[in-house]
Every structure is written in structure tokens, then in C-alpha cells.
SEBA-50292 format. One record per residue (C-alpha): x, y, z; residue number from 1. Coordinates in steps of 0.05 Angstrom, whole numbers, plus 5000, padded with zeros to 4 digits. Each point is the difference from the previous one (the first is absolute). Example, Ala and Ser with C-alpha at 12.3 -4.5 7.8 and 13.67 -1.06 7.14 Angstrom:
<atoms>
u:5246&v:4910&w:5156&nr:1
u:5027&v:5069&w:4987&nr:2
</atoms>
This chain:
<atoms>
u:7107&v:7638&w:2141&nr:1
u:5065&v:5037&w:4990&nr:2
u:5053&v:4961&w:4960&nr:3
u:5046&v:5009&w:5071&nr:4
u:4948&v:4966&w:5042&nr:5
u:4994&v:4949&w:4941&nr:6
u:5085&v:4988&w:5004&nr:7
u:4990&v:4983&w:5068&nr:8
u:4954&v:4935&w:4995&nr:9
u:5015&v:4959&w:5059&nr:10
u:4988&v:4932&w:5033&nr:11
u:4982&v:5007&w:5072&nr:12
u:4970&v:4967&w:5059&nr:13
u:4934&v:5026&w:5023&nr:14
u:5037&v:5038&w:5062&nr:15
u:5046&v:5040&w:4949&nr:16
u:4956&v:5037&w:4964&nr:17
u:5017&v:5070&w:5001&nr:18
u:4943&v:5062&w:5008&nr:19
u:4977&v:5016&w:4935&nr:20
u:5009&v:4929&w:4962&nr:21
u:4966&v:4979&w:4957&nr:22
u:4997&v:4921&w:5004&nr:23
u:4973&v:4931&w:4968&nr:24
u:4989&v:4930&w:5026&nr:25
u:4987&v:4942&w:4965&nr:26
u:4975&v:4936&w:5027&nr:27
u:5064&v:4976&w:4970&nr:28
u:5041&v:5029&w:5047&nr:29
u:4975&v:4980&w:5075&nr:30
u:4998&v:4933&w:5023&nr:31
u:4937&v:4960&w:4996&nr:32
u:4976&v:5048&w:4951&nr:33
u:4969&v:5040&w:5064&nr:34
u:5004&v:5073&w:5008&nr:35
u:4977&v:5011&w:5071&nr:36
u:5069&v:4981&w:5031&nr:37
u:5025&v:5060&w:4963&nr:38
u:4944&v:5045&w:5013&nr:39
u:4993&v:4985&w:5072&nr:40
u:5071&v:5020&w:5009&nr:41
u:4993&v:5062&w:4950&nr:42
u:4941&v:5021&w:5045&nr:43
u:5029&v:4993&w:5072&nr:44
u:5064&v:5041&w:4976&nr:45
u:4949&v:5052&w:4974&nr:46
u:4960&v:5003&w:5061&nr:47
u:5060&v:5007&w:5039&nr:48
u:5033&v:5058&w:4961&nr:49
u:4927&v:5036&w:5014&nr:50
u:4977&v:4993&w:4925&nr:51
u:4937&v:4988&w:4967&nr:52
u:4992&v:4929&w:4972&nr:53
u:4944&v:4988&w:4940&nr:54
u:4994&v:4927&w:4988&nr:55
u:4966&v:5003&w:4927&nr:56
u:4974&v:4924&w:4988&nr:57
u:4956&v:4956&w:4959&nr:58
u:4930&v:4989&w:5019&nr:59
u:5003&v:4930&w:5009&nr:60
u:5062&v:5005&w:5043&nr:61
u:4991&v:4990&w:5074&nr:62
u:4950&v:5039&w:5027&nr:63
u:5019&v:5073&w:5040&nr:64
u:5001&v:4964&w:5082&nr:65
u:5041&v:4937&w:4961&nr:66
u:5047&v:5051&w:4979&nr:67
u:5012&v:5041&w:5066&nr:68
u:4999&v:4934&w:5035&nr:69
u:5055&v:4970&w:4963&nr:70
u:5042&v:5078&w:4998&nr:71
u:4993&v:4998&w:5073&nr:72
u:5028&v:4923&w:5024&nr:73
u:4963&v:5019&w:5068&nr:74
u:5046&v:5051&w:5014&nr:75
u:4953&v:5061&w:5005&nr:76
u:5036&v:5051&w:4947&nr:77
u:4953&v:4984&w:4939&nr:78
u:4935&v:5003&w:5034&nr:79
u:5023&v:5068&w:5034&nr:80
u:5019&v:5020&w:4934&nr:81
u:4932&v:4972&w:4970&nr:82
u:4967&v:5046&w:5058&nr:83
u:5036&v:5065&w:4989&nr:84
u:4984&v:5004&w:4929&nr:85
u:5088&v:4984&w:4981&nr:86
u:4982&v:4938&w:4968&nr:87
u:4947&v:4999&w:4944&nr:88
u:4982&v:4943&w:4950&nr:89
u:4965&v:5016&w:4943&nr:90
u:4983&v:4951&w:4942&nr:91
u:5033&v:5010&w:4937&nr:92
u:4936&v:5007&w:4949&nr:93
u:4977&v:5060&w:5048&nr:94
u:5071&v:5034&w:4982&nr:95
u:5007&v:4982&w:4927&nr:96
u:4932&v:4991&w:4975&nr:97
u:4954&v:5027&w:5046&nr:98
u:4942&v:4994&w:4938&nr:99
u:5034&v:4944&w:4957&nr:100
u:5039&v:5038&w:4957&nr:101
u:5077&v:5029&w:5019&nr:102
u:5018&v:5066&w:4982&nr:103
u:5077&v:5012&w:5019&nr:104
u:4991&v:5081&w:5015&nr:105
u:4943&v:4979&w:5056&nr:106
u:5049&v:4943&w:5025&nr:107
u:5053&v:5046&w:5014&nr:108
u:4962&v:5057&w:5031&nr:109
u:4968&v:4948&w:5050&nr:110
u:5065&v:4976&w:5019&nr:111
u:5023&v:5078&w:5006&nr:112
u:4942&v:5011&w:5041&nr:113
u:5019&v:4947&w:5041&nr:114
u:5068&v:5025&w:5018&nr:115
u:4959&v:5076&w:5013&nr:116
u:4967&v:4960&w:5053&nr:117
u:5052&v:4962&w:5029&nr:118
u:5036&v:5072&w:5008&nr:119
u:4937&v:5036&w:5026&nr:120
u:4992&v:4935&w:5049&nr:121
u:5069&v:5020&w:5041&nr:122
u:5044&v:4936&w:4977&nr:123
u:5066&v:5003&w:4966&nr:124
u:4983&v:4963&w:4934&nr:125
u:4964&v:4958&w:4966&nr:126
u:5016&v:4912&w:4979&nr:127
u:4957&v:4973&w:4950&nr:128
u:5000&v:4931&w:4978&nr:129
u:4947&v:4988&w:4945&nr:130
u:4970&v:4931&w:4966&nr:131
u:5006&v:5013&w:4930&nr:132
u:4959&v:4941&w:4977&nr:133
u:4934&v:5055&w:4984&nr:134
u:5035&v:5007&w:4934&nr:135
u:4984&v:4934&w:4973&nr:136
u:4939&v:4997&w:5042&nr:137
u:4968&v:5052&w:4946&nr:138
u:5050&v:4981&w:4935&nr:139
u:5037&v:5059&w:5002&nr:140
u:5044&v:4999&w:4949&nr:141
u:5077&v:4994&w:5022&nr:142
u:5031&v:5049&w:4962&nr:143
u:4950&v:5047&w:5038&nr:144
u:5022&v:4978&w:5066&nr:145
u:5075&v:5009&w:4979&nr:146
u:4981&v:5073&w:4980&nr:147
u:4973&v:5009&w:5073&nr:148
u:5054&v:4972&w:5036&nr:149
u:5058&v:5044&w:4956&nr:150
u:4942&v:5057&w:5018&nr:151
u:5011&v:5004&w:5072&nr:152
u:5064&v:5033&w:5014&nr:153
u:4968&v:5065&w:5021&nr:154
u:4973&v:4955&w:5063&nr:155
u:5069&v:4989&w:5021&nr:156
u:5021&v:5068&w:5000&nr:157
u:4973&v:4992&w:5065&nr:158
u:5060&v:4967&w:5037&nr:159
u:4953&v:4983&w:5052&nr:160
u:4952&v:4963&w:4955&nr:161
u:5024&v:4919&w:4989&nr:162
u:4963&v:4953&w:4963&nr:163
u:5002&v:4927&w:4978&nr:164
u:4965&v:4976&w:4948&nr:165
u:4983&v:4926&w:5008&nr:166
u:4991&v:4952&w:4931&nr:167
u:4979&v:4932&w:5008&nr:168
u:5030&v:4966&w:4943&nr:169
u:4943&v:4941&w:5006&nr:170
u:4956&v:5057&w:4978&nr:171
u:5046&v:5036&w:4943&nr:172
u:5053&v:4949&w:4989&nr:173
u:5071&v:5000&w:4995&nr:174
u:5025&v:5040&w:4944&nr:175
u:4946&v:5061&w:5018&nr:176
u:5019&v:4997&w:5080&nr:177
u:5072&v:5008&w:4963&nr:178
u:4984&v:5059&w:4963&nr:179
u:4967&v:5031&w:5060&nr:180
u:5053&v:4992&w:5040&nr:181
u:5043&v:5038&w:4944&nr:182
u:4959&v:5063&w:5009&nr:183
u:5021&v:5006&w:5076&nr:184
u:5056&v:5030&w:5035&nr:185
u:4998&v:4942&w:5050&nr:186
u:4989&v:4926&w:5004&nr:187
u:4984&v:4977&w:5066&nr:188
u:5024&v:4926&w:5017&nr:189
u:4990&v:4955&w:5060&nr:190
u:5055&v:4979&w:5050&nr:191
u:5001&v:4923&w:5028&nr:192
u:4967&v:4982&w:5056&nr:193
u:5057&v:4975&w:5044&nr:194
u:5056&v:5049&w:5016&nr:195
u:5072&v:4977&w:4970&nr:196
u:5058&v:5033&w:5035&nr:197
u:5054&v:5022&w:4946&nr:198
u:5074&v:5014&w:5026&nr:199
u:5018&v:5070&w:4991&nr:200
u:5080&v:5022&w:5026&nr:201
u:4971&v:5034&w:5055&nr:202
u:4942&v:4951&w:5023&nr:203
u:4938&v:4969&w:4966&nr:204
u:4946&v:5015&w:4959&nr:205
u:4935&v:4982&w:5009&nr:206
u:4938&v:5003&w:4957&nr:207
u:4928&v:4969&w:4990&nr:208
u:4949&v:5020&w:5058&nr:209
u:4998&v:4989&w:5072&nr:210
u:4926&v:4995&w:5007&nr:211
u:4960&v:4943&w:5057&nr:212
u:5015&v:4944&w:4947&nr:213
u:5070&v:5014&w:4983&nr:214
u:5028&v:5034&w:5075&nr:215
u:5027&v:4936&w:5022&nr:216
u:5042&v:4987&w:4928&nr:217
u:5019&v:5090&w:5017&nr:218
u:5032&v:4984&w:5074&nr:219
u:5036&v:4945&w:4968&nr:220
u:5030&v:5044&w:4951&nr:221
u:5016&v:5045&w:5049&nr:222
u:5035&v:4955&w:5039&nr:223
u:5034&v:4973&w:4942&nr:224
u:5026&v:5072&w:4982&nr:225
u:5018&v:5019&w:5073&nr:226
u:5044&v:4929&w:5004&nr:227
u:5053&v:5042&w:4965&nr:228
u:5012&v:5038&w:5057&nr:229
u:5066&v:4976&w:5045&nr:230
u:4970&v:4972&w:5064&nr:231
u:5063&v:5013&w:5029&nr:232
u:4994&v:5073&w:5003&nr:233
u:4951&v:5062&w:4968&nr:234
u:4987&v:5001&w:4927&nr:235
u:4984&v:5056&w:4944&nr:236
u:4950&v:4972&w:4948&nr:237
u:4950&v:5025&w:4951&nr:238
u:4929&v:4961&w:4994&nr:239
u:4982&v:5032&w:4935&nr:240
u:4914&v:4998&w:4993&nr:241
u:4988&v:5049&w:4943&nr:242
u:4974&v:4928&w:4963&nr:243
u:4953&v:4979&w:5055&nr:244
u:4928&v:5016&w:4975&nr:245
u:4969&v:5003&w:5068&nr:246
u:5008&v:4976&w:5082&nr:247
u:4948&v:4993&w:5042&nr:248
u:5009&v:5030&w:5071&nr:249
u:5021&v:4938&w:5030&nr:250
u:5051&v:4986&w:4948&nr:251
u:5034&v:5070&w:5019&nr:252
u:4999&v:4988&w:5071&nr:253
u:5048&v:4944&w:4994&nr:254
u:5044&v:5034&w:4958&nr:255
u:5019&v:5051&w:5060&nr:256
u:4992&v:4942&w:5046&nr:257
u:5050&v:4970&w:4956&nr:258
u:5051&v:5065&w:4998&nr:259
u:4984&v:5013&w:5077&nr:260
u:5032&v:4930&w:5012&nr:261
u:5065&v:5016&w:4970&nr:262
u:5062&v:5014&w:5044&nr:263
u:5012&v:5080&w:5024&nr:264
u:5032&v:5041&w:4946&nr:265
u:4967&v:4955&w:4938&nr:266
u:4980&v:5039&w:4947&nr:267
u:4933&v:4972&w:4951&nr:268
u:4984&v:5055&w:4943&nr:269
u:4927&v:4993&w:4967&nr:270
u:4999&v:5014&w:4933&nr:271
u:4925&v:5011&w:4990&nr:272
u:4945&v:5036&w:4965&nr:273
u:4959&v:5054&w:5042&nr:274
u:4942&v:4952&w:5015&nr:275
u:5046&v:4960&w:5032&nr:276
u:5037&v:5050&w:5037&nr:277
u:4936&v:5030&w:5029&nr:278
u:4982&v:4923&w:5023&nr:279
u:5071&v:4999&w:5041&nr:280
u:4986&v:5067&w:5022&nr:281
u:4933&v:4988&w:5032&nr:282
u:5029&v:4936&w:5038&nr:283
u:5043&v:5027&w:5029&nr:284
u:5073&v:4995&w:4951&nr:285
u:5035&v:5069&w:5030&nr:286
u:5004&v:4960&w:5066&nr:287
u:5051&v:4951&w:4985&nr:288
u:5065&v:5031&w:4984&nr:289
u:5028&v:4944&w:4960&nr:290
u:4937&v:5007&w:4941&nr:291
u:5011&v:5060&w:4963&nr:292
u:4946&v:5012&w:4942&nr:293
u:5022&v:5032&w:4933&nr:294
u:4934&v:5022&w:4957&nr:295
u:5021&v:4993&w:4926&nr:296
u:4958&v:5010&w:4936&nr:297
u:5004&v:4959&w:4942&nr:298
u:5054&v:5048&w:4962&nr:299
u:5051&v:4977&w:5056&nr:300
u:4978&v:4934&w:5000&nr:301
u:5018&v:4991&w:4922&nr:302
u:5067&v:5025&w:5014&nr:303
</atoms>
């Protein structure tokens, strides 16, 4: 990788990952030591945007329908995608050691390959997420996995090619899942469960996820941030959600429920990421005139 991209190593949520990074996960770093919170919300924001999504995993992980059945939460998208051929699992010794041995060259052209396909296949890009617990599977040695992962940069010359690479530190311990982690661009962390609002001049700030489990603790929040408004009269606030990981249909229904409900001449501006937006969008957000929605990427957001 180029010394710039190296310069740039961040610490991200799993929803502000930019095209073309190149990321690591740890157990370590998601709560209960579980990726598929992460992942499930990586792949729904990839299926959305109309990319490819290659889950790359261990073969005594859950088995291929386990997987789509969790992905899809009975909502539809993940067995559609499943269907159509934009969501593929593959099992991580049939990438990296298809005959027991790894060879980095072959590794990299199968991956290469992969985005060739993705391309020839109509959709915009292509999300990887791959187990990386082959490596001590067949002893390689960790200095040859290092070499691999500083290898890769001509992958992500590709800006529509993202990848995370998954290490379960039960597997190749703490100081190795640090060293790992080194050789990325990116480190891709969790966010909590329950969505704290966080007072900004303007409004509120909320983060976390506003999924089935956590939409009641989401309204709340909402209502929490919308209680600065003067009930006397409109108001002019900012709900900023560039932090929130993911919101389930439901969850974004209130929210212009919420802004509908405000008095005539109001003003609530979303701060959101595109996923979002495109949510708000399909529900039906341009038709109440006190929500307006302001897309911003994660360059504004860390200004």
C-alpha cells in the first residue's frame, strides 16, 4: 500500500468505510466478541448501494441458509440477493488454499477475478468480508500472512473494491491480531447497542443502531432530541445521524412521523449517510416540508 493510504489509518464504524478501504476487525473490537452484527449491517448497506457482497468464512462457521437467514431478519433483501447471484459466500480454505498450501500471487488474482466478475455481472462494486482464521488452520507462518496483507494494495486501486479482513484473536491471540491490524488502512469497531443522544448547539446526536431490538430505545431518543424544540412556536434543529450504524424501516418511519408532528414553519435537518437518505427517500421524507435531508460523507462529518 502507498505510504499516503498508510498516513491515513483510521478507526471507523462498519457504515463508514469508504470505497476502496482496506479494513481489519478483531474480535476485540465488537461486543460479545461476535462479528455478524457488523457484517449484517456491512451487507444490507452493500445490497442497497447495488454492490456485490462476498462473505469469505470458515468452514465450520454457520452453514450457507444459517447465514442468509440471519443477513435477511425476515425482511426479504438477503434471500433476493442470495437468488440473483449479489450475495455469494464462499468458504475461506477454497479462496486461500484451495489444495492446502497458500501461494499469495494466486490469492490475489482470485480476488482480482472476483472484482472482473462483479463488473461483468452489472453491479457497482464489490464488499468482501473474509474469515482469516485458514491461516492458522494450515500453520502458515505469520510473517507470511503480514507479507500478504502489505501485498494487496493493487486490489484497492479499485475504489470500488472494499474488503474487511476478519481475525479472531481466540485463534491468533492478542499481540498478532495487533500486528494485523497495523498492516491495514482501517480498523473497523462496533457501536453500542442502545442509541445515546449527545447535545450538539444545534440539536442532538444520535448513534448506535435502530434495528427491531433497539427501535423502541431510537424513538426515545428522538423524542428526547426533538424536546428541545419551543412548544410554543416552530423550531430549527439539526438531528445529526452520520453515527447511527443502521435503522430499520420502521425506525425511519417515526422519525418523519416525528418531524410531520412539529408546528408549520419547523425546520428538522438530517445529517445522514446515503443509506440513510435513500431510506427517508423511499418513505416518503420530500413530503413533509418541515424534514429536510442533508446527505454528507464521512470528510464532512470529521469536520
Amino acid at each position: 500500500m502507498s505510504s499516503e493510504r498508510s498516513a491515513e489509518r483510521r478507526i471507523v464504524s462498519v457504515d463508514a468505510l469508504r470505497l476502496g478501504d482496506h479494513a481489519c476487525m478483531g474480535t476485540a473490537d465488537v461486543a460479545g466478541e461476535s462479528p455478524w452484527k457488523v457484517f449484517t449491517a456491512y451487507t444490507r448497506t452493500s445490497l442497497a448501494r447495488r454492490e456485490k457482497v462476498l462473505l469469505v468464512m470458515d468452514p465450520d462457521d454457520l452453514t450457507d441458509d444459517e447465514v442468509v437467514t440471519l443477513l435477511d431478519a425476515g425482511g426479504g433483501q438477503a434471500v433476493a440477493a442470495w437468488d440473483s447471484g449479489q450475495l455469494v459466500l464462499r468458504r475461506n480454505t477454497e479462496m486461500y488454499v484451495p489444495d492446502g498450501r497458500f501461494e499469495k500471487e494466486r490469492t490475489i488474482d482470485a480476488y482480482r477475478a472476483e472484482v472482473d466478475r462483479s463488473y461483468a455481472e452489472g453491479w457497482s462494486g464489490l464488499r468482501v468480508t473474509a474469515d482469516m482464521s485458514w491461516a492458522p488452520r494450515v500453520r502458515l507462518d505469520p510473517e507470511r500472512l503480514l507479507d500478504y496483507e502489505a501485498s494487496v494494495a493493487p486490489l484497492f486501486a479499485d475504489p470500488l473494491f472494499t474488503a474487511i479482513c476478519w481475525y479472531d484473536r481466540r485463534r491468533f491471540g492478542d499481540e498478532l491480531t495487533a500486528r494485523f491490524a497495523e498492516v491495514h488502512p482501517v480498523r473497523v469497531v462496533d457501536l453500542p447497542d442502545s442509541p445515546p443522544v449527545t447535545g450538539i448547539p444545534e440539536g442532538g446526536r444520535i448513534a448506535g443502531g435502530a434495528e427491531p431490538g433497539t427501535g423502541p430505545e431510537f424513538v426515545e431518543a428522538l423524542r428526547e432530541a426533538l424536546d428541545h424544540r419551543n412548544d410554543a412556536g416552530p423550531g430549527h434543529f439539526v438531528l445529526d445521524l452520520r453515527d447511527l450504524c443502521f435503522m430499520e424501516a420502521h425506525c425511519a418511519w417515526q422519525l418523519i412521523s416525528l418531524a410531520a408532528s412539529l408546528p408549520p414553519g419547523s425546520a428538522v435537518t438530517v445529517r445522514c449517510g446515503e443509506l440513510l437518505a435513500l431510506v427517508l427517500e423511499q418513505l416518503g421524507a420530500a413530503e413533509v416540508p418541515q424534514l429536510v435531508v442533508r446527505v454528507e460523507d464521512e470528510a464532512a462529518a470529521a469536520g
